[in-house]
C-alpha positions as CSV (number, residue, x, y, z in Angstrom):
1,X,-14.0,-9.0,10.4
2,X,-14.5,-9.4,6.8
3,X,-11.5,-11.3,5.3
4,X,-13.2,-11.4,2.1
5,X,-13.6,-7.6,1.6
6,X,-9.8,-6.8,3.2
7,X,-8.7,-9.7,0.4
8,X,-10.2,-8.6,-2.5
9,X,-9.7,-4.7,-1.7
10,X,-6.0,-6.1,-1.5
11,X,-6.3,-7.6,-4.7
12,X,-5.9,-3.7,-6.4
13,X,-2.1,-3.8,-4.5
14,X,-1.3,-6.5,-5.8
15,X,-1.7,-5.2,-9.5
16,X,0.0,-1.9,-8.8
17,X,3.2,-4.0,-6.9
18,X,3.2,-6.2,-10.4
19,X,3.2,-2.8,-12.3
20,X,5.5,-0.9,-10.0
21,X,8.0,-3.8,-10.6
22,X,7.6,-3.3,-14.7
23,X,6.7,0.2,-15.6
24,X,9.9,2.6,-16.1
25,X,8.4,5.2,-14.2
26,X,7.2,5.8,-10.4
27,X,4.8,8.7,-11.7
28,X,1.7,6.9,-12.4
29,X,2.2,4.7,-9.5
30,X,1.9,8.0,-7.7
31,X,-1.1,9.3,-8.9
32,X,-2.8,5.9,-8.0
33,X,-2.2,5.1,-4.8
34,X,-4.0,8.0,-3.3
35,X,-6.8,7.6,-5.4
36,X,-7.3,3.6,-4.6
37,X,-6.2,4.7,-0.8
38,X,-9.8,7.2,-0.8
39,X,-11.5,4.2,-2.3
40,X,-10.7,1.8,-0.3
41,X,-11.8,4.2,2.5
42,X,-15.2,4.6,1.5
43,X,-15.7,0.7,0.5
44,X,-14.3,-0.3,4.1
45,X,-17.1,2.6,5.3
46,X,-19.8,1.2,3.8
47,X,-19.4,-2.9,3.6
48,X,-17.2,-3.6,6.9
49,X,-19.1,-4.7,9.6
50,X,-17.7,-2.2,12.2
51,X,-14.1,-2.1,13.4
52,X,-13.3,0.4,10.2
53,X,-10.0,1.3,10.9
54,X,-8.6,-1.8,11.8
55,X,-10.2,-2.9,8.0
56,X,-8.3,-0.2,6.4
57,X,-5.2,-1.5,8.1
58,X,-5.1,-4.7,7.5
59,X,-5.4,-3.9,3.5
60,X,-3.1,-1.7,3.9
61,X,-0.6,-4.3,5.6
62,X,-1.7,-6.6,2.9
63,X,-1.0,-4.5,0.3
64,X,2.1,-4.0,1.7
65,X,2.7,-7.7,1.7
66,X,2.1,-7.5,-2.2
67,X,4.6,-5.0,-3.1
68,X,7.4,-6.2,-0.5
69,X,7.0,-10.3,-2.2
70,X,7.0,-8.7,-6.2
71,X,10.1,-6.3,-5.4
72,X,11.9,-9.3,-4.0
73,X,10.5,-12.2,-6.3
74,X,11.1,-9.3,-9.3
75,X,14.3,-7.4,-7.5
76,X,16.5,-7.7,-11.0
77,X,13.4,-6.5,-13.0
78,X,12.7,-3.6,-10.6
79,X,16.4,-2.4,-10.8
80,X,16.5,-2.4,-14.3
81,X,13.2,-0.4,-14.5
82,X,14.4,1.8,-11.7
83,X,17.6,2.7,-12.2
84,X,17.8,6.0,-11.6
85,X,15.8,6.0,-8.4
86,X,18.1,3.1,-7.4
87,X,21.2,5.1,-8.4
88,X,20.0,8.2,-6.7
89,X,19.0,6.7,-3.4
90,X,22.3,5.1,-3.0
91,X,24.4,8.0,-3.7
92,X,22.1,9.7,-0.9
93,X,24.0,11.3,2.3
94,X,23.2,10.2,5.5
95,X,25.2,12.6,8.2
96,X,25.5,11.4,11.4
97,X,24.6,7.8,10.8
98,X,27.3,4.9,10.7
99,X,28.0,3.8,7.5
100,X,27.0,0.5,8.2
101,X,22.8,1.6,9.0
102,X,23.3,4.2,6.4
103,X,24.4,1.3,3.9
104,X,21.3,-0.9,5.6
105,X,18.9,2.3,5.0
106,X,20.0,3.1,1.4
107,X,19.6,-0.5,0.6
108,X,15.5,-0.7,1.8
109,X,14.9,2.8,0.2
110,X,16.5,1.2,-3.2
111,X,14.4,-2.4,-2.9
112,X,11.3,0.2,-3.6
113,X,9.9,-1.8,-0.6
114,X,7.7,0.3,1.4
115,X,7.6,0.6,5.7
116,X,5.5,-2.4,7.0
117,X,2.1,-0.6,8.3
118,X,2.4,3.0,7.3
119,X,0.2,2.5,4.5
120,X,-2.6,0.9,6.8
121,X,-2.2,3.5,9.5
122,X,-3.1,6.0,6.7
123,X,-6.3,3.8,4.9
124,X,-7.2,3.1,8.6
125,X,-7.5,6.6,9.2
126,X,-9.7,7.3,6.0
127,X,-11.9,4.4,6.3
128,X,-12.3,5.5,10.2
129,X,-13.1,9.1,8.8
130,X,-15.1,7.7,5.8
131,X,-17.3,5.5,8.2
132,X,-18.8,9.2,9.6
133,X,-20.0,10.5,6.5
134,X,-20.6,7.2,4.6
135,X,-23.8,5.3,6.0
136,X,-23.1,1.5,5.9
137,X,-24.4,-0.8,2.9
138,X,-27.5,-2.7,4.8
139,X,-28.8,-5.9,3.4
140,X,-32.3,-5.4,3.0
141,X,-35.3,-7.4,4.6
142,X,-37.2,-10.0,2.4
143,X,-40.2,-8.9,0.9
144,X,-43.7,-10.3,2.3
């Protein structure tokens, strides 16, 4: 495993939870995350020493890690910002489930916290795919 590369790859979540928390809009944040998710596909492919999917995952948890601490830590900041979203999610009918989960669900969709793992199932997948097409980075032999 490469902590190193799963930590630093992280490092991009990390700025997009911070900016998520403090731009008005979801829109950019959008756009970005499937760019950064093909990215960090192909980096995984070629610098991970093998075990590519489970690389993509564990950024993917991280990242996940990142967001879920700045919405919390930033959870007044994130409402203001938000509002709308907020307001839309929790006026958002649930038929068939008791109110109770349906208040528990509209309050995890409103925190702008994402599912724990989905996004590393997905970058797992991509850097799994990636690693067929992109031939690894190989260090190369000292000159004689």
């Amino acid at each position: 495993m490469n902590w190193k590369l799963i930590f630093l790859l992280s490092l991009v979540g990390l700025a997009m939870a911070i900016e998520s928390v403090f731009m008005p809009s979801s829109r950019p944040e959008s756009l970005v995350w499937p760019v950064a998710f093909v990215v960090y596909a192909f980096v995984i492919a070629r610098r991970a020493p093998g075990k590519y999917f489970l690389h993509g995952f564990l950024v993917g948890f991280t990242n996940w890690v990142w967001v879920a601490a700045a919405h919390v830590i930033f959870r007044d900041a994130y409402v203001a910002t938000h509002a709308k979203e907020v307001a839309n999610l929790q006026s958002m009918a649930l038929p068939g489930v008791p109110q109770g989960v349906a208040t528990g669900i509209r309050a995890w969709l409103a925190s702008g916290i994402p599912i724990p793992g989905l996004s590393g199932l997905v970058i797992g997948l991509l850097a799994w795919i990636a690693s067929r097409f992109a031939a690894p980075k190989r260090k190369s032999a000292p000159a004689v």
